[in-house]
Structure formats: structure tokens, C-alpha cells
C-alpha positions in Angstrom: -17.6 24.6 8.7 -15.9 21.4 7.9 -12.6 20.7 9.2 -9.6 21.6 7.0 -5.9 20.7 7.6 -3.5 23.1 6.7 -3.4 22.0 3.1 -7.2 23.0 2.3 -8.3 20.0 1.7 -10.9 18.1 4.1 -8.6 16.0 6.8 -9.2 12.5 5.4 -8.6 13.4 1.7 -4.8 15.0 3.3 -4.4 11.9 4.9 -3.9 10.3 2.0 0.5 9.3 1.8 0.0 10.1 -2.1 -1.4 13.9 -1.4 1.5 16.4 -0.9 0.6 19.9 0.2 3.4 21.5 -1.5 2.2 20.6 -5.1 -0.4 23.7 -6.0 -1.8 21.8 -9.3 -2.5 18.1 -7.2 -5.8 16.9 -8.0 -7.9 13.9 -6.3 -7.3 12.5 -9.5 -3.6 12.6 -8.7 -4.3 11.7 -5.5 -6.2 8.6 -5.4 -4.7 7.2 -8.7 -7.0 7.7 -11.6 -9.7 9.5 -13.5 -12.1 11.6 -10.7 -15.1 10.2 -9.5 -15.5 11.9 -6.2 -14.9 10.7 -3.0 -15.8 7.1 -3.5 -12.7 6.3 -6.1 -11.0 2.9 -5.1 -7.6 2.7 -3.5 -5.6 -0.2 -6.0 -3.4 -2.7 -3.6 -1.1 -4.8 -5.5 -1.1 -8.4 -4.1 2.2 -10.6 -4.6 2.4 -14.4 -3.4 2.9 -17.0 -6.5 0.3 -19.2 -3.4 -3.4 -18.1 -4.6 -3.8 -18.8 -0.7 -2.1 -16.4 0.3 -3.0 -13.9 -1.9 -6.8 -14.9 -1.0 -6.1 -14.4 2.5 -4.4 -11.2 2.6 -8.1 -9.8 0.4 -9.9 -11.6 3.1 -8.3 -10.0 6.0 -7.9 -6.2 4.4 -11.6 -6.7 3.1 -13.3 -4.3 1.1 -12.9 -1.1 3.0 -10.2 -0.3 6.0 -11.6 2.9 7.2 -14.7 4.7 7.3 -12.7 7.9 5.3 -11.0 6.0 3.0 -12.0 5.2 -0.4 -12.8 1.1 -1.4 -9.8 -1.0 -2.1 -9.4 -2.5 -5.7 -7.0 -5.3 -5.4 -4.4 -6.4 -8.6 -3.9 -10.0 -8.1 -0.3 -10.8 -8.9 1.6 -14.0 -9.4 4.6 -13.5 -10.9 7.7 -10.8 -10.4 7.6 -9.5 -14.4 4.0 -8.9 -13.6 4.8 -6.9 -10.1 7.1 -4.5 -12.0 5.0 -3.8 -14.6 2.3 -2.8 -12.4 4.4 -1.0 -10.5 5.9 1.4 -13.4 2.4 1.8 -14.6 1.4 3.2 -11.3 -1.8 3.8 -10.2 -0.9 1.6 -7.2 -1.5 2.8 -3.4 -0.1 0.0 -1.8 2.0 -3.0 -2.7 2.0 -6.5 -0.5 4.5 -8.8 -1.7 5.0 -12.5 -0.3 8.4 -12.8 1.2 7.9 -16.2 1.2 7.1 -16.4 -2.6 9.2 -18.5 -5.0 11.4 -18.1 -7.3 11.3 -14.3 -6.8 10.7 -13.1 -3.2 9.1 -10.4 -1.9 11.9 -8.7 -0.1 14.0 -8.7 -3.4 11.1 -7.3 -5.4 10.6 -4.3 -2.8 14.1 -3.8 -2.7 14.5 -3.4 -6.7 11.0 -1.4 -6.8 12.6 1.1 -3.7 15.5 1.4 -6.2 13.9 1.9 -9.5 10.6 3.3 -8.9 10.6 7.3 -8.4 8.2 7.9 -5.1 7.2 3.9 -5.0 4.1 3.5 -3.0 4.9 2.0 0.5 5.5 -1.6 0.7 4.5 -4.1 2.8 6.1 -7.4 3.3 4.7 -10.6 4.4 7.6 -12.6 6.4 8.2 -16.5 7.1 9.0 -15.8 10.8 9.5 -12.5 13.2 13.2 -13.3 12.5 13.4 -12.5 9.3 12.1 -8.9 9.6 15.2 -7.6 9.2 15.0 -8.1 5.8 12.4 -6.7 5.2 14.1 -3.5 6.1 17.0 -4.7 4.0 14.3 -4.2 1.3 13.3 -0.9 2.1 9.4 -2.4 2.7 7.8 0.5 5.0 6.5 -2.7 7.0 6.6 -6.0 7.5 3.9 -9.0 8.7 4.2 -12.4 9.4 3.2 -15.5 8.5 0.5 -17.3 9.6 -1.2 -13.6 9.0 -3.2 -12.3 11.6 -6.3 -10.3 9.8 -6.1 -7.7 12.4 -2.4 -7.1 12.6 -2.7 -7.1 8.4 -5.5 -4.2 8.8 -3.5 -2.2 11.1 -0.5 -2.4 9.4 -2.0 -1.2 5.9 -4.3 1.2 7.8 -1.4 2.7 8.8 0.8 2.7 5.6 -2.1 4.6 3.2 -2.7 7.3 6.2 -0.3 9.5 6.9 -0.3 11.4 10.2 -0.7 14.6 10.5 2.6 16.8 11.9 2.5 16.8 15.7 0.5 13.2 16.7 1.4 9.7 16.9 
């Protein structure tokens, strides 16, 4: 018999941030964002930074899958803030990563307007200029915050651990 968590559901699939227990009617459809095409459905990542660089290493470091029970990541190349939002508000996004560090809109603005206007906004991870200015990125309501020059590993981790919840009980 396959392990089920409380919810019914196999354990990775209630992993998932998005899933919640408590709605009866959720679908993986709901879920992971889109129409169903079973288990293998891509997980979209908005990317933020107005540097191609930087948005190019951010895809380089997450790659094309983070975890074994995770679906593929599709990632939405953004370069511009009117762009972010209306990604955003069209949903369908799992996780956002916005350049604090991009110009003229930042990051850490952007995330704090999105934690404001955007009903159950995805988690948001911000990419700092230096450890000193994580603060804010809590300012901005970002779940998380790396730093510049990004370390591929610490980037994995960190969105890893932003699309997986854990469950009640474990750290």
C-alpha cells in the first residue's frame, strides 16, 4: 500500500505549498497550476532580473528538476515589473524569484506590492546585493531571501524548500 498523508493524497503530491487539505473539490489540476497531465505536469517559476545574466544563472543553478517527487520546472523569463504583475494575476505561477538588485523596479518592491495585492501569492524569493540587505527582503514579505554572487546550491535549497511544504510535526 502506498504511503498516504492524512489528506489522501500520496506524500509528495501533499507536499506541494499549493495543495490544501481542507478544500474537498482541489484537483492536481488546481494543484500544480494547469490542465492535468498526470504526475509529470511542470512547476512554472517566474524569473525577475532586467540582467539576462542573472536570470540565466538562477535556470542554471535550479536546473530542470529539484527533486526526485517533484514535477519539471517551466521557467517565465521576465524583464520588466508590468510584465511581473501580469504574470502574477494570471497565476499559474509556483514560485516567483525577483532580482533585488534589478533596476528601475526592484525586487523587494515588487514582492512587497504582489504580498499586498495578490490573494494567496505564491512564495517569493528574493535575490539580495549583500547578507545586509536581507532585512528587506522581509520588509517585502519574500518567504526567502539569497544573495548575490548566487551560490547554485544555496539557490536549490532555498527553492526546494519554498514549493515543499513540511508536513505537521518535522523540521
Amino acid at each position: 500500500m502506498a504511503d498516504r498523508s492524512r489528506c489522501g493524497y500520496p506524500t509528495p503530491l501533499c507536499l506541494l505549498r499549493r495543495y490544501d487539505p481542507s478544500v474537498t473539490d482541489q484537483t492536481k489540476s488546481d494543484v500544480f497550476g494547469g490542465p492535468d497531465h498526470g504526475p509529470n505536469k511542470s512547476l512554472r517559476v517566474l524569473v525577475y532580473s532586467d540582467d539576462v545574466d542573472v536570470r540565466q544563472q538562477v535556470i542554471l543553478a535550479l536546473g530542470k528538476r529539484l527533486h526526485p517527487d517533484l514535477p519539471d520546472l517551466e521557467y517565465v523569463e521576465v524583464a520588466t515589473e508590468p510584465v511581473v504583475i501580469q504574470q502574477m494575476d494570471a497565476g499559474n505561477i509556483a514560485l516567483a524569484i525577483l532580482d533585488g538588485e534589478a533596476v528601475p523596479a526592484g525586487g523587494m518592491g515588487i514582492a512587497r506590492q504582489l504580498k499586498d495585492e495578490i490573494f494567496h501569492c505564491p512564495p517569493i524569493l528574493v535575490l539580495t546585493g549583500r547578507v545586509q540587505d536581507n532585512w528587506l527582503a522581509t520588509w517585502s514579505r519574500a518567504e526567502a531571501a539569497v544573495t548575490h554572487p548566487i551560490d547554485p546550491m544555496v539557490l536549490a535549497k532555498t527553492a526546494l524548500d519554498l514549493l515543499v511544504v513540511q508536513p505537521a510535526g518535522q523540521s
